[in-house]
N, C-alpha and C positions, 0 to 999 in steps of 0.2 A: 354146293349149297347156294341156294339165293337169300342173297339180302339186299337193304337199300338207302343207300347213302344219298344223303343231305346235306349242299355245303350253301355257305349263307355269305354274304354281304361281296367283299370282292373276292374272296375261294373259290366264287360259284363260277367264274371264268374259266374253271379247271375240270371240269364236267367233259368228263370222256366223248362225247357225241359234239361236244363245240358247241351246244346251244349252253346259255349262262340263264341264270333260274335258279329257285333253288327245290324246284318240284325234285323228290328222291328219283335218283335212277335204279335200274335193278341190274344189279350187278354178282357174275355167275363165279364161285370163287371156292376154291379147293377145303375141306374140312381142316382146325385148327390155322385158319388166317386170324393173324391179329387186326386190329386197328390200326397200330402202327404199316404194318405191309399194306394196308390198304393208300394209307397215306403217302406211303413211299411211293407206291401203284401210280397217283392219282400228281405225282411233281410236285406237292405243296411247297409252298414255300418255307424253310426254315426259321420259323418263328412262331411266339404265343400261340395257342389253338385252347380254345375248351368245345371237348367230345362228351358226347353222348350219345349209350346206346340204350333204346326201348324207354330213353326219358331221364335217363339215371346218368348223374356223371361216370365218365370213363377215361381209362389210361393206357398209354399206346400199347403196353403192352396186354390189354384186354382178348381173351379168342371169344371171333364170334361163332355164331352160331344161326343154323336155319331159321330163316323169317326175318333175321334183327334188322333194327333201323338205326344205321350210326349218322348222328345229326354233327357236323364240322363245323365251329365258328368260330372269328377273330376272338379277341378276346373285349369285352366291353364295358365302357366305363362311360361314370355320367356324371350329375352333379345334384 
């Protein structure tokens, strides 16, 4: 299945092809992959993440599915 992941602010260092961006990549990935396995996939780093796939919050253990879009970002805070 294809789908296509979006990682944001400094994650986006971690984009499989080496270019940093955070345009989605399409990435080719065997039926019943989690989010989580993606993330494993992809080296993140062990810390805070808020996911989402197709817009909606998500949790690592989410499966995705054909089409989807899992968007990866630090976590963020303001004032």
């Amino acid at each position: 299945m294809q789908i296509r992941v979006a990682l944001f602010a400094h994650l986006s260092r971690f984009q499989p092809d080496g270019e940093a961006g955070r345009e989605p990549r399409v990435f080719e990935l065997p039926e019943g992959t989690t989010v989580g396995a993606v993330i494993e996939s992809l080296g993140l780093p062990d810390e805070p993440r808020v996911l989402f796939v197709n817009g909606r919050h998500a949790e690592e253990g989410t499966v995705l599915s054909e089409g989807d879009r899992l968007a990866i970002f630090p976590p963020v805070a303001g004032g």
